[in-house]
N, C-alpha and C positions, 0 to 999 in steps of 0.2 A: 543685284541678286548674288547671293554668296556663292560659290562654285564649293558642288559637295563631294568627296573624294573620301576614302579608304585610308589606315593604315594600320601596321599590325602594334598591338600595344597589348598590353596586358591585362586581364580578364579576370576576375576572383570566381572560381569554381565550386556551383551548388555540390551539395551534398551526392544527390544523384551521378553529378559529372564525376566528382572523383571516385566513387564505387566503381563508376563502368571501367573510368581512367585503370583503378586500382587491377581491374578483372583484368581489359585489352594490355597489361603491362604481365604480370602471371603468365597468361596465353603465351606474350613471345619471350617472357623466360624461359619458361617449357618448350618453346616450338625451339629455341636457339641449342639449346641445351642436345634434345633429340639429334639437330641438323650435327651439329658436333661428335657427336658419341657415333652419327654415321657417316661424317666423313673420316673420323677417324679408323673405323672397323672397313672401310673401302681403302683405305691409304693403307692401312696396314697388309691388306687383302692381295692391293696391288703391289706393293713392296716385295712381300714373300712371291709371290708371282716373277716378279724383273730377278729377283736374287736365285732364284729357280733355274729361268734361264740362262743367266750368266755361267751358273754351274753347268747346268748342259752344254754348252758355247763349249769354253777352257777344255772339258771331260771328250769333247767329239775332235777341238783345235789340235789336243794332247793325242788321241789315238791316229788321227791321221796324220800329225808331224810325225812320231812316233812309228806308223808303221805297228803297232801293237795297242794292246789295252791288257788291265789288269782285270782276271776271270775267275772263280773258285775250277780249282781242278782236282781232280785226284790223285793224292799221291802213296809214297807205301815206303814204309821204313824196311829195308834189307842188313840183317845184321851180315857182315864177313868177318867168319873167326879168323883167318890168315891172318886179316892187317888189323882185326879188334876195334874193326869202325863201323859206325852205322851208317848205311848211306840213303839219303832221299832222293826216289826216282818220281818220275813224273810219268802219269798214266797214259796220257794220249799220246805222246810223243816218246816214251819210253827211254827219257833221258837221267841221267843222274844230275840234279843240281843242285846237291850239298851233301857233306859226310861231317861226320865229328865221331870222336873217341868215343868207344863203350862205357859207361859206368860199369865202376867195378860190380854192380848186381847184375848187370850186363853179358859180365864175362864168367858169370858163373853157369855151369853145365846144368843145362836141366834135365834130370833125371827121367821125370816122365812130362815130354813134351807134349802140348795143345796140340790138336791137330792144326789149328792159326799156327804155332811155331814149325811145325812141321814143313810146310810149305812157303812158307817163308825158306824156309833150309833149301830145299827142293829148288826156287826159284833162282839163289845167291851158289848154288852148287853143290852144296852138302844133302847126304844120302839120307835126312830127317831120321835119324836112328843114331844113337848114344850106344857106344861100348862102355859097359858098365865093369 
C-alpha cells in the first residue's frame, strides 16, 4: 500500500480565491501604510522629546558650572553730559555694565525736556532744568 503524505506545490487560484487574495493584500497595504505614518509621528514625537531634554541637561550643566544663568532684567540708559556717554545700568543690582559715546542727537540740549528726560537728569546728577 502506497504511503500518502503532503507537500506544498503549487495550486492555480479560482476566481473567488483571488478577489479575496486581491482584498486580504489592500487590507495589509492600508494596515502597513497606517503602522508607518504612526511610527513615524511617535519617533518623531519621541525625538523632539530626547532633543528637549538634552537642552534642558547643557541649560541647568551651564548655570550650575557657571554659578549664573542668563535672565531678562531691567535696565536704564543714563546719559552723563560731563564725559558725553551713555551709560547702561542694571536694575536689581544697580550696576553700570556698559557705556558708549553719545550721538551727536544725543548731545544736543533739549530745550523743553520730557518729564522721562528729566529724571533721567535727576538720577545721572543734573538739576533736569536747561538754562536757556
Amino acid at each position: 500500500m502506497p504511503d500518502k503524505m503532503t507537500r506544498n506545490l503549487p495550486v492555480r487560484l479560482s476566481d473567488e480565491e483571488l478577489r479575496s487574495r486581491s482584498d486580504d493584500l489592500a487590507k495589509a497595504e492600508i494596515d502597513r501604510v497606517q503602522l508607518e505614518t504612526k511610527k513615524s509621528a511617535e519617533s518623531s514625537n519621541y525625538n523632539k522629546q530626547i532633543k528637549e531634554s538634552k537642552i534642558k541637561i547643557a541649560d541647568l550643566s551651564q548655570a550650575i558650572s557657571s554659578r549664573q544663568e542668563y535672565r531678562d532684567v531691567e535696565i536704564e540708559e543714563r546719559r552723563n553730559e560731563d564725559t558725553f556717554m551713555v551709560e547702561v545700568w542694571r536694575l536689581d543690582t544697580n550696576e553700570k555694565i556698559s557705556e558708549r559715546a553719545m550721538t551727536s542727537a544725543e548731545r544736543q540740549i533739549q530745550l523743553f525736556p520730557t518729564a522721562a528726560t528729566r529724571r533721567s537728569r535727576r538720577r545721572s546728577g543734573g538739576d533736569g532744568e536747561n538754562a536757556a
